[in-house]
C-alpha positions in Angstrom: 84.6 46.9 -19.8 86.8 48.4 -22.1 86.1 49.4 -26.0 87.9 46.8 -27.2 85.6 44.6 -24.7 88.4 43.5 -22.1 88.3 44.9 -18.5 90.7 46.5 -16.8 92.6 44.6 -14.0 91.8 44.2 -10.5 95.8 45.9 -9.5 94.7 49.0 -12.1 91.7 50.1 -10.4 93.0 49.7 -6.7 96.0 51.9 -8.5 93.8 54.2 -9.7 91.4 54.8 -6.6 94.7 55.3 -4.4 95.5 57.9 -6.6 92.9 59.9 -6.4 92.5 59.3 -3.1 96.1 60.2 -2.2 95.6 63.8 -4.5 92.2 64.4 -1.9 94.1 64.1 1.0 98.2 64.6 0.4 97.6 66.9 -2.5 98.8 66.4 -6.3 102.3 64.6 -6.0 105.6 66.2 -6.6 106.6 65.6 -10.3 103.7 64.0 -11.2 100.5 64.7 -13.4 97.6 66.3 -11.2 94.5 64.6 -11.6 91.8 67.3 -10.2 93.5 69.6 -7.7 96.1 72.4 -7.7 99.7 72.0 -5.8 99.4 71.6 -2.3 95.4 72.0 -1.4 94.6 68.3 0.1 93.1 67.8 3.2 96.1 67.7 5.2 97.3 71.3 4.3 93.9 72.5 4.3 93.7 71.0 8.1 96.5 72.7 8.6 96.5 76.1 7.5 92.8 75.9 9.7 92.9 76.8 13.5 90.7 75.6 16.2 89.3 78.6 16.3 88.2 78.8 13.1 87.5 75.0 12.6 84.6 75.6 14.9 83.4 79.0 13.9 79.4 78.3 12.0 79.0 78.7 8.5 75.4 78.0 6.7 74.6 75.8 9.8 77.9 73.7 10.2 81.7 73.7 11.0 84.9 72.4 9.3 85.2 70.4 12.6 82.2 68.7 11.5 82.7 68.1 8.1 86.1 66.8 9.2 84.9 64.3 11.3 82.1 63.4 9.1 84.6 62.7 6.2 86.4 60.7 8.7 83.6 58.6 9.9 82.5 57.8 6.2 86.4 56.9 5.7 86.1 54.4 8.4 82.3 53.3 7.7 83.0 52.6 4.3 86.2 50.5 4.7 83.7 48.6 7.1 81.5 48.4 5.0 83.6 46.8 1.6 85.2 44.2 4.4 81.5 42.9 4.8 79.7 44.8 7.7 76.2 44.7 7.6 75.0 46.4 10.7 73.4 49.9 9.9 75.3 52.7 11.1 73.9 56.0 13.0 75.2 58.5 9.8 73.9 61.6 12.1 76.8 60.7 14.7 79.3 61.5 12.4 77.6 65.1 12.9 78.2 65.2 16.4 81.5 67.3 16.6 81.2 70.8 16.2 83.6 72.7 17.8 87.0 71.9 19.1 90.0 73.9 20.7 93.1 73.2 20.2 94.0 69.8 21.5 90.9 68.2 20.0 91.6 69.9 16.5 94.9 68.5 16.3 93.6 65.0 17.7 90.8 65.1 15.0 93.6 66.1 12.3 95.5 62.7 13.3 92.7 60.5 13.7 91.8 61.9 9.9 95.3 60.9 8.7 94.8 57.5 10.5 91.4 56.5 8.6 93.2 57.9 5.1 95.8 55.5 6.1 93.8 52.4 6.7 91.4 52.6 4.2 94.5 53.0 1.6 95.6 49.9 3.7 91.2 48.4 3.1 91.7 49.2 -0.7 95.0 47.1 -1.2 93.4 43.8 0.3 93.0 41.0 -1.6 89.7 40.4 -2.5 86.5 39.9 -5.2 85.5 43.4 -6.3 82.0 43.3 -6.9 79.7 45.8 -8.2 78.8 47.2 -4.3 82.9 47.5 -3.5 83.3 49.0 -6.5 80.8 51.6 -6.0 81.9 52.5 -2.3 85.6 52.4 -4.0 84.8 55.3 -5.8 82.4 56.6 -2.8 85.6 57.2 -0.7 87.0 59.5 -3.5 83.8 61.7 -4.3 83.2 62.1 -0.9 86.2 63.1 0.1 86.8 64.9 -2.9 83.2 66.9 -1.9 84.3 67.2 1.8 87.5 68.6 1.0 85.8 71.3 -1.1 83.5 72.2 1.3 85.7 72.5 4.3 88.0 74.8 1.8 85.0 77.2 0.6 84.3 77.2 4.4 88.4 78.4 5.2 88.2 80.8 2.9 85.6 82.9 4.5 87.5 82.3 7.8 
């Protein structure tokens, strides 16, 4: 609820979740106010600028390939999840992918930009936002957003 006691709409919080969202993985937009990140430091360039190699090399116990497809598998888990899954999931099987060479890397990099992709498409539905949607609304963005970081702390020692 706002101060003034109204709430905000429905179309303004999808808006704004997609927004940050879109900064975590594109990067802060061309010509357009940056939320939290510098130019150009998404996932997608991060990804890119990474190698196999180096995606799989160990730091403090784990890889970017991991965190990658952990980031991924929440993506996808989560969208599940606000569309009304109820099974439990195995979260230690989104751990499972430590190293890669090349062609896996670059599948793992497009299977990424497919789950950004359909969860933007999970947030636009139509549908009751309650509290729990909410929550894993925001989920998508702070774990991303804390993936991203990690997997860029990790590049940098590369």
């Amino acid at each position: 609820m706002q101060e003034d006691g109204s709430t905000i709409s429905q179309r303004h919080f999808v808006e704004a979740v997609a927004y940050l969202l879109r900064e975590t993985f594109e990067g802060s937009p061309e010509g357009q106010p940056s939320a939290y990140l510098d130019r150009g430091v998404g996932v997608f360039a991060t990804m890119a600028s990474v190698s196999a190699e180096s995606a799989s090399r160990h730091h403090n116990g784990t890889t970017i390939a991991a965190h990658t497809e952990h980031a991924k598998f929440y993506l996808d888990r989560l969208c599940e999840y606000m569309n009304g899954r109820t099974e439990d999931v195995n979260w230690e099987d989104s751990w499972l992918i430590e190293t890669v060479d090349n062609e896996e890397w670059a599948a793992l990099q497009s299977s990424v930009r497919n789950a950004y992709e359909s969860c933007l498409r999970c947030l636009a539905q139509d549908r009751t936002w309650a509290d729990m949607q909410i929550g894993m609304a925001i989920g998508l963005v702070a774990h991303s957003a804390y993936h991203l970081g990690a997997i860029r702390q990790m590049a940098k020692g590369i």
